[in-house]
N, C-alpha and C positions, 0 to 999 in steps of 0.2 A: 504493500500500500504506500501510495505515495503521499508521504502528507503535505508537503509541499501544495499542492492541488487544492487540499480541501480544507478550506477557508469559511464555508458555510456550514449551519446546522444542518440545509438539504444535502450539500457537497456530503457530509456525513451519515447521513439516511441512507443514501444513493449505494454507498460502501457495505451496508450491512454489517458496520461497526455493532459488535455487542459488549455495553459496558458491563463494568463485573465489580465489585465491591475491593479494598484495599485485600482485605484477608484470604477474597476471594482467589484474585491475581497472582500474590506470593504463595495461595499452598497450587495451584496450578503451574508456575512457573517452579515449585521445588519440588512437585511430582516429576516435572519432565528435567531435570538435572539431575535429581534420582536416577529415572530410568537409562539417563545417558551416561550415568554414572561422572558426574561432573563433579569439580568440588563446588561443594556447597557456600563454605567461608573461607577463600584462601587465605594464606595469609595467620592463620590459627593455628598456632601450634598445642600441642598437648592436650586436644579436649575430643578427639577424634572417638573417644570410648566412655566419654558423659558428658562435657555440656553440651557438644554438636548433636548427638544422637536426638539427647532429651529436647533441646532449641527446634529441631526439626519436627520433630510430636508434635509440640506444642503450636507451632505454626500449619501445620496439617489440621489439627486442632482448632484453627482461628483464633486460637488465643492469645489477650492482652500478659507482656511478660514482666517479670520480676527477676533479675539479676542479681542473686545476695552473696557478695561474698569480696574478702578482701583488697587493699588498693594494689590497685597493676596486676590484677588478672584479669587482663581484656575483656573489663565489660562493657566500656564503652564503646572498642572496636569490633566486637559482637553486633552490636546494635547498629553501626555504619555498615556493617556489612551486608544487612539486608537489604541494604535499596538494591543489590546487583539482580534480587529476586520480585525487584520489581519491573515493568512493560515499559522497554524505553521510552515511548513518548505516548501520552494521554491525552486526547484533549476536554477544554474546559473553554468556558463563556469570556470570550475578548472581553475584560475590563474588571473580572468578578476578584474580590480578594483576597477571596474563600476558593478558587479553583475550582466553581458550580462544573458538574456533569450537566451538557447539556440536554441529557435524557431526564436527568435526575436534578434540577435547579432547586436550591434549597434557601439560597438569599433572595432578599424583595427586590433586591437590583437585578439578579437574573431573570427572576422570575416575571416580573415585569417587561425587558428585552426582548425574551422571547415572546410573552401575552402580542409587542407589538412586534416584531419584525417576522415572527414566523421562521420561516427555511432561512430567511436572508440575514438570519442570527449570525455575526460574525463569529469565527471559533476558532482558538488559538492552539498550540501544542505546547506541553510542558513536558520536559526531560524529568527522568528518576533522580537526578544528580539535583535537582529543585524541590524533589517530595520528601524532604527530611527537615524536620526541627528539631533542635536542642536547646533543653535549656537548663541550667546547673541551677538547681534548687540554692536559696539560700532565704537566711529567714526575711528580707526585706521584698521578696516575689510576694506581688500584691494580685488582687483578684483581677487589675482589670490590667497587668501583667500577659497572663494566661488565656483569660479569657473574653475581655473587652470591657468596655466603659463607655459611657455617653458623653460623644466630643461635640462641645458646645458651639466652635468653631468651623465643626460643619452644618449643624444645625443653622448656622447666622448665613453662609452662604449659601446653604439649597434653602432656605429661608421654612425651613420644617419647624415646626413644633418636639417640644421632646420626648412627646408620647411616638414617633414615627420610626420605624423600626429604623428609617436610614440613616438614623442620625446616629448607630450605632458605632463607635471603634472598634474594630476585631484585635482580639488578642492573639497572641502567637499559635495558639490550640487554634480557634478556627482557621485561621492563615495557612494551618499547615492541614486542612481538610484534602481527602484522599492519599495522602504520605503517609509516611511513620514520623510520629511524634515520639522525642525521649527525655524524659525528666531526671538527671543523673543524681543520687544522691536526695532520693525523696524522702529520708527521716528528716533532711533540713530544712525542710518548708514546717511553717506554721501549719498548726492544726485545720484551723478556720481554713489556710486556703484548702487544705486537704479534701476537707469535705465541698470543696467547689467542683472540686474531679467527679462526684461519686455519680451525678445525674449522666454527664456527659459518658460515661464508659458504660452503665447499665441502660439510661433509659433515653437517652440522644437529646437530652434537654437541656438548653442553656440559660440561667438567670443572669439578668444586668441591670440593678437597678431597679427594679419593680417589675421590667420588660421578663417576660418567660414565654422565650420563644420555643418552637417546634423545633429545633434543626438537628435533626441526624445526623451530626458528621462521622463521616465514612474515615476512620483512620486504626492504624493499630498502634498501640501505646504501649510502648519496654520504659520499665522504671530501673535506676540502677539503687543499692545499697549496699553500706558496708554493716556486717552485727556490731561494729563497734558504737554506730548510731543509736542503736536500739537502747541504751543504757550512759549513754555519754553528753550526747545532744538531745537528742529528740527520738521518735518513733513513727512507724506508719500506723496510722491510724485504723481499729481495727475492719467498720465495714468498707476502707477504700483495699486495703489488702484484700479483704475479701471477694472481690471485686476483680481483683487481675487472679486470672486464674490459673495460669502456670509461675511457679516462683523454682529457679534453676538455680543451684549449689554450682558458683565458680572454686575454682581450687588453682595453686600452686602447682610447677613441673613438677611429678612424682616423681624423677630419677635426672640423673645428670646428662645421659646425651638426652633428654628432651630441651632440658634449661640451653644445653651449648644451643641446637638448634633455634631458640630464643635468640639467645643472646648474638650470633652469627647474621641472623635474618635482621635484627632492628639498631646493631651495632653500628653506628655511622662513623665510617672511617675515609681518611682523606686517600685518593688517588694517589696522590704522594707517599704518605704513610705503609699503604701498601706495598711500595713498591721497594720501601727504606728496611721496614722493620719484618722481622719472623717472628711469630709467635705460636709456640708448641703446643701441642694438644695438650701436656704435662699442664703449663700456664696456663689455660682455657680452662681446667680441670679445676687448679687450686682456687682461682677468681670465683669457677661457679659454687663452689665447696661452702665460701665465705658464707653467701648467702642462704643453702641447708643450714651452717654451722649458728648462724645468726636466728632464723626461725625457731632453734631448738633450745638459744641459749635461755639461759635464766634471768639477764642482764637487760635483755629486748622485752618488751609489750608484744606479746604473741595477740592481742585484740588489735592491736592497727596493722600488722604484718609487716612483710619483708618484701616490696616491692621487687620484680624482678629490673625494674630502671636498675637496681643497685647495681649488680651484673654489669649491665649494659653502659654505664656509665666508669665502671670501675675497668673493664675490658677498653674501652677509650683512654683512658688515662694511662693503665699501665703503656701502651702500645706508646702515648705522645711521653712517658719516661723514656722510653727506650731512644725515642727520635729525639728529644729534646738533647740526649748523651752523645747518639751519634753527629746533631750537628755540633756539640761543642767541641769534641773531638775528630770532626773533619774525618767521618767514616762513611764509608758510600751504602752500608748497608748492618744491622746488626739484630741479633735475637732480643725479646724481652727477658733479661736475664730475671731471678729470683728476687733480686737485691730492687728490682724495679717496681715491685709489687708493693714496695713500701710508700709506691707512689697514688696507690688506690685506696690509701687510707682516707683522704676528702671525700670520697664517692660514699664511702660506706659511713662517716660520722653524719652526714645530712638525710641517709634512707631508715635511720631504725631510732624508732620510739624508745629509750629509756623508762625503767621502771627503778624506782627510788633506788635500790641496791646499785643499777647501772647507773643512776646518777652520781653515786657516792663517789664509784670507781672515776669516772669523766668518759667525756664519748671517745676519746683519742684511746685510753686505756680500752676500752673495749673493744675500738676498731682493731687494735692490737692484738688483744686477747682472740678474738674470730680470725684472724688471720695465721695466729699460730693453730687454731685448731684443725685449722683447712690442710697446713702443713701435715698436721697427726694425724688427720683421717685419712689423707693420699697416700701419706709413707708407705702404709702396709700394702698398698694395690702395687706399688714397682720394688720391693725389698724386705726383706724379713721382719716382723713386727721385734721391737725390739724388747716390749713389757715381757712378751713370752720367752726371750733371750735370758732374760730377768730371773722368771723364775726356774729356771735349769737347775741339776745340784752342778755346787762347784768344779765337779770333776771334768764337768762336760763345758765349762766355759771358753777352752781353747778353740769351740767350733764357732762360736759369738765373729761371725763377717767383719761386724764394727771393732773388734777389737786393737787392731792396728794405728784406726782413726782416734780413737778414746785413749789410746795407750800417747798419743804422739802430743797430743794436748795435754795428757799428764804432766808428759817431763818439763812443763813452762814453756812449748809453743804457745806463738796466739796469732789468727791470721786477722787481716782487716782489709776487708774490702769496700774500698770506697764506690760512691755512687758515682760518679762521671768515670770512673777509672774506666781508659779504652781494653776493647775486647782482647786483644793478644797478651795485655798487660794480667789481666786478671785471670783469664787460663793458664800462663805463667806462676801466678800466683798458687790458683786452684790447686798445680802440680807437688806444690811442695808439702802438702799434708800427707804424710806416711798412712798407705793403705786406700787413700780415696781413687785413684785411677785404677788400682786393680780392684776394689769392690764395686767399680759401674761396670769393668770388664767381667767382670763375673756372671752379673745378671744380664747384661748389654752385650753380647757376641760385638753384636752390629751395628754399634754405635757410631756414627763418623766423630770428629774432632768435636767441632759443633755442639754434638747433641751428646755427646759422653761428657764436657765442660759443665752443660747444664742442669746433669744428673748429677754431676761431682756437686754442684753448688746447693741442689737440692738435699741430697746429703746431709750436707751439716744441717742447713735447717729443720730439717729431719729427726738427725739428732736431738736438737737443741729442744724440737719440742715435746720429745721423749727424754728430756732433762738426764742426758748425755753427757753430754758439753754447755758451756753460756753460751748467750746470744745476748749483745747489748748494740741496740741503734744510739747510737752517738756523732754530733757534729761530722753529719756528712757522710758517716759511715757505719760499716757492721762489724763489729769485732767479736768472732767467737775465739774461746778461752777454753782451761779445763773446769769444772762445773765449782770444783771444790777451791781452786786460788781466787773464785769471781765471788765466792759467797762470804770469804776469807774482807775482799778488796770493797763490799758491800758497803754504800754508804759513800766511795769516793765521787768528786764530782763525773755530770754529766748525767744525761735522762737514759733511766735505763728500761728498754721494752725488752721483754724478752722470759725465759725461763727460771734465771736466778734473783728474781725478782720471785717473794713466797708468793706475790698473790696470782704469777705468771704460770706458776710451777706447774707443769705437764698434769699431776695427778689430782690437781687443786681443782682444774678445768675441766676436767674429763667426762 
């Protein structure tokens, strides 16, 4: 069909155009993406086995929805994603503000139009990329906000009276008539407006002022919430809950390659950067780690959540450490070493809620703390866990991997590696700890230079957060030690993050 052409309500007649309701449209348009086996919401990771399944019921369903569940798990991107299941273009009454069906006129201005013009109805096309409203609940959305007001100033120039329906201002709800409408965050709206919803989703009626008009709008309406709304700000109201009749449990990536596949797809990284920095699956691992480590710690508000931004921001940073080194040191390309991770510590003190205890500690100590745990929870996936080294009997301690490394720190080694230090320099470095190049060769056949460096460096930290060896971030750099002359030295200047710090301590955390 060419719309182009048809400009008239006959042009349209002529077509055998049949209109069809919002609900109607989207479960016809996700029956037949079903059958072609299309995706439904690209772009959505992790929900392909419960919120998509049950989002699709629910829309089959024609049901108005309810998104409950924590910040940054795509609920809002859920909700943008259904106009792709809406009819690219629709048409509607040239001049209406309300986007009247011209089969179905619901305003006194369409209705009217057509009464006089008949077929020679002008009729316009509106794109899906125009049938969506949003608007972020907050407690100052007023009723005539959402749903309209009586504007005096049009009254004075169609020279109406105030009793005449045209004198009416539409609010963003009728505006966005046959679209999806989303109201993000509706424990934040006042109560009073709440109950301004309940006519318009059950019974198609709108109040303005004493005016209580007929009008049907034709729309489907996704509300978003967090539970932490339900007892912190405000609540949804019980009969307008009642009222949306699917409410859909969002949730957090269940396992780590879902999170990387997140983090991968929404990471925005420069062209440049790409092309500058490497960054290992090992590092993608620990960064995602941060944030399970974070969701489970004790120190975090498990009711506001662990946004996956954190990830996605903290995976940027590490990456602009890494380039930020290589251009200081005029290198044409370098890996995100370990020591660079200390640069994702901003990303992670601005994404997580503190609860009194985490405030005691400070958000910097705890970004700390989660970041050594990411270390203790990987170590065991690429190298032998070392608590169970632990508990060996003595006789059997000669087979302990690490003992070479923990032995060479003993005698009063201590390496330091600085953060700008170029790459040759600190592989260099890396090499001089008795036992670390043959313990990556051990597990690592296949390791190149590269990637055997980065497992050396991994290592210690490793260690250090299985309270091994120290670990202390100081002016610029890392200096690990042996566990026992750092606890000895405790107390000397300089900020110490790390293991030999008691409240760092590997089994403190755990």
């Amino acid at each position: 069909m060419d719309i182009s052409k048809i400009k008239t309500l006959g042009d349209l007649k002529r077509t055998g155009y049949k209109n069809r309701s919002v609900k109607e449209e989207i479960r016809e348009n996700l029956i037949r993406k079903l059958k072609n086996k299309e995706t439904t919401f690209p772009g959505i990771v992790g929900y392909d086995d419960s919120v998509i399944p049950d989002t699709e019921r629910a829309l089959l369903s024609r049901h108005n929805i309810l998104f409950l569940g924590l910040r940054g798990q795509a609920k809002t991107r859920m909700a943008r994603q259904m106009t792709t299941l809406l009819d690219e273009y629709i048409p509607y009454v040239t001049g209406s503000e309300i986007n009247d069906d011209p089969f179905r006129p619901i305003s006194k201005f369409a209705r009217n139009l057509i009464a006089t013009k008949g077929d020679d109805t002008p009729i316009s096309w509106l794109h899906r990329s125009d049938r969506y409203g949003e608007k972020l609940a907050t407690p100052d959305v007023s009723v005539a906000d959402l749903i309209g007001d009586i504007d005096p100033i049009k009254a004075a120039n169609l020279r109406l009276n105030f009793a005449d329906e045209e004198v009416i201002h539409f609010g963003i709800i009728p505006k966005s008539n046959r679209g999806i409408f989303v109201i993000n965050e509706i424990p934040d709206l006042q109560a009073r407006i709440q109950v301004s919803l309940f006519n318009i989703l059950e019974e198609g009626d709108i109040q303005i002022r004493g005016f209580k008009l007929r009008m049907p709008l034709d729309m489907l309406f996704v509300f978003t919430a967090n539970p932490e709304d339900y007892t912190n700000r405000g609540s949804i109201v019980t009969p307008l809950k009642d009222r949306i009749e699917s409410q859909i449990l969002t949730h957090y990536p269940k396992n780590i390659e879902t999170a990387l596949a997140i983090t991968e797809q929404e990471a925005d990284i420069h062209e440049e950067q790409k092309g500058r920095v490497i960054i290992s699956d090992l590092v993608k691992r620990l960064i995602e780690q941060v944030s399970f480590e974070a969701r489970s710690s004790e120190y975090v508000d498990k009711k506001s959540g662990v946004s996956a931004r954190l990830t996605i921001a903290a995976f940027e940073n590490a990456v602009s450490a890494a380039e930020r080194r290589a251009i200081i040191n005029n290198e044409k390309d370098t890996p995100v070493w370990m020591s660079d991770l200390i640069g994702i510590v901003p990303s992670i003190t601005g994404k997580i809620e503190l609860v009194y205890e985490g405030e005691q500690e400070g958000p910097y100590q705890v970004a700390f703390n989660l970041l050594e745990k990411a270390f203790r929870s990987q170590f065991i996936n690429y190298f032998p866990n070392p608590d169970q080294l632990k508990k060996r009997k003595t006789d059997a301690r000669d087979d302990n991997p690490f003992r070479p490394i923990t032995h060479w720190f003993d005698k009063g080694n201590h390496l330091n590696l600085f953060f700008n230090t170029p790459d040759a320099e600190k592989i260099q470095q890396l090499y001089k700890v008795d036992g670390l190049q043959a313990l990556v060769k051990k597990y690592f056949k296949h390791a190149n230079e590269s990637e055997a460096a980065l497992l050396m460096e991994f290592v210690l930290h490793g260690l250090a957060a299985y309270s091994l060896i120290s670990k202390k971030v100081v002016e610029g750099k890392i200096e690990f030690k042996d566990l026992i002359g750092s606890m000895v030295n405790l107390g000397s200047s300089g900020s110490s993050f790390g293991n030999e710090d008691e409240d760092l301590d590997g089994d403190e955390f755990n």
